[in-house]
Legacy VTK file of the C-alpha trace (Angstrom):
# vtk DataFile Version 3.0
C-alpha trace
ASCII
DATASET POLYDATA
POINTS 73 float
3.856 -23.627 -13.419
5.560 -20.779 -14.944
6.715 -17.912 -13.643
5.052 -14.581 -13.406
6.531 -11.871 -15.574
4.919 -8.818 -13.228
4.963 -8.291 -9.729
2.284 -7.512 -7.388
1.961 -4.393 -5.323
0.111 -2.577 -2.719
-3.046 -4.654 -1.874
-2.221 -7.574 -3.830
1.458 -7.929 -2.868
0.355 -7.671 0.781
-2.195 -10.697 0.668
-1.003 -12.875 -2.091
2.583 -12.178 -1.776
5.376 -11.204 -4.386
5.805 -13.267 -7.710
8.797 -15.028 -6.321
7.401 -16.030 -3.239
5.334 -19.608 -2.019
1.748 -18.884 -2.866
-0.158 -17.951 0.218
-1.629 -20.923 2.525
-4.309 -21.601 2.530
-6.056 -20.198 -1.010
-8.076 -17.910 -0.998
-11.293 -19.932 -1.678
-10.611 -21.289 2.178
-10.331 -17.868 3.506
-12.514 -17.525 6.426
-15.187 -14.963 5.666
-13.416 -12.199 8.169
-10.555 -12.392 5.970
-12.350 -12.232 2.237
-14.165 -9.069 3.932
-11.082 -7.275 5.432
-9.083 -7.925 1.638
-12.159 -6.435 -0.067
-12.052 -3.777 1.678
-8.619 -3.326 1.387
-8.551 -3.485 -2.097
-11.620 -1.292 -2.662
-9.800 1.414 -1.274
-6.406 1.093 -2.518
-8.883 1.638 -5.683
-10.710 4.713 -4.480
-6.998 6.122 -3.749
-5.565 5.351 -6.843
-8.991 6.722 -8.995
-8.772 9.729 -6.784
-5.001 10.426 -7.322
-4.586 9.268 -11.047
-7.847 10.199 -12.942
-8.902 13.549 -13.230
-12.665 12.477 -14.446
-13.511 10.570 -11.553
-12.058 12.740 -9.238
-13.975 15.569 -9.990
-16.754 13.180 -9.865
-15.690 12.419 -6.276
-15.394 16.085 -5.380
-19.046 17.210 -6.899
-19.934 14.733 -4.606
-18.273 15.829 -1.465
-16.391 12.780 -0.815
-12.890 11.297 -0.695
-11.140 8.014 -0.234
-10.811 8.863 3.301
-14.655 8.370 3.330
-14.805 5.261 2.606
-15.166 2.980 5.714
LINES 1 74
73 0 1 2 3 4 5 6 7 8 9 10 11 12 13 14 15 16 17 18 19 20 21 22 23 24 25 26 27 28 29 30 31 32 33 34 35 36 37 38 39 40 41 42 43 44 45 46 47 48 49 50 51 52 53 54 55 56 57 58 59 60 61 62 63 64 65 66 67 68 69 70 71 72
C-alpha cells in the first residue's frame, strides 16, 4: 500500500484517522447504521460550515434564505 501524500482533517481525520495512523477497525462498510448516520451528519455540516465561511455565492444563498449552519440538525 502506499502512503498517502495529504492528510485528513476535521471530519475525516476524526473518523478515519490521520494518514500515518492504522486504518480504522472495523471499515466502514461494517459500521453499524448509528454510526454511518452520526458521520453523515457530521460531515454534512462540517460542509455547510465551510460553504458558509469560504464561498460568498452560497452564502448569500444561505442568508436569502434565512438559514445558517447552525440550522442544520
Amino acid at each position: 500500500m502506499s502512503q498517502a501524500n495529504y492528510e485528513l482533517t476535521g471530519v475525516l481525520a476524526e473518523y478515519f484517522g490521520a494518514a500515518n495512523e492504522q486504518p480504522i477497525e472495523p471499515p466502514i462498510e461494517h459500521w453499524p447504521a448509528h454510526k454511518i448516520a452520526e458521520y453523515h451528519h457530521d460531515a454534512i455540516a462540517g460542509q455547510l460550515s465551510h460553504v458558509w465561511e469560504n464561498n460568498p455565492f452560497y452564502r448569500r444563498k444561505f442568508e436569502d434564505a434565512g438559514v445558517t449552519p447552525a440550522d442544520f440538525h
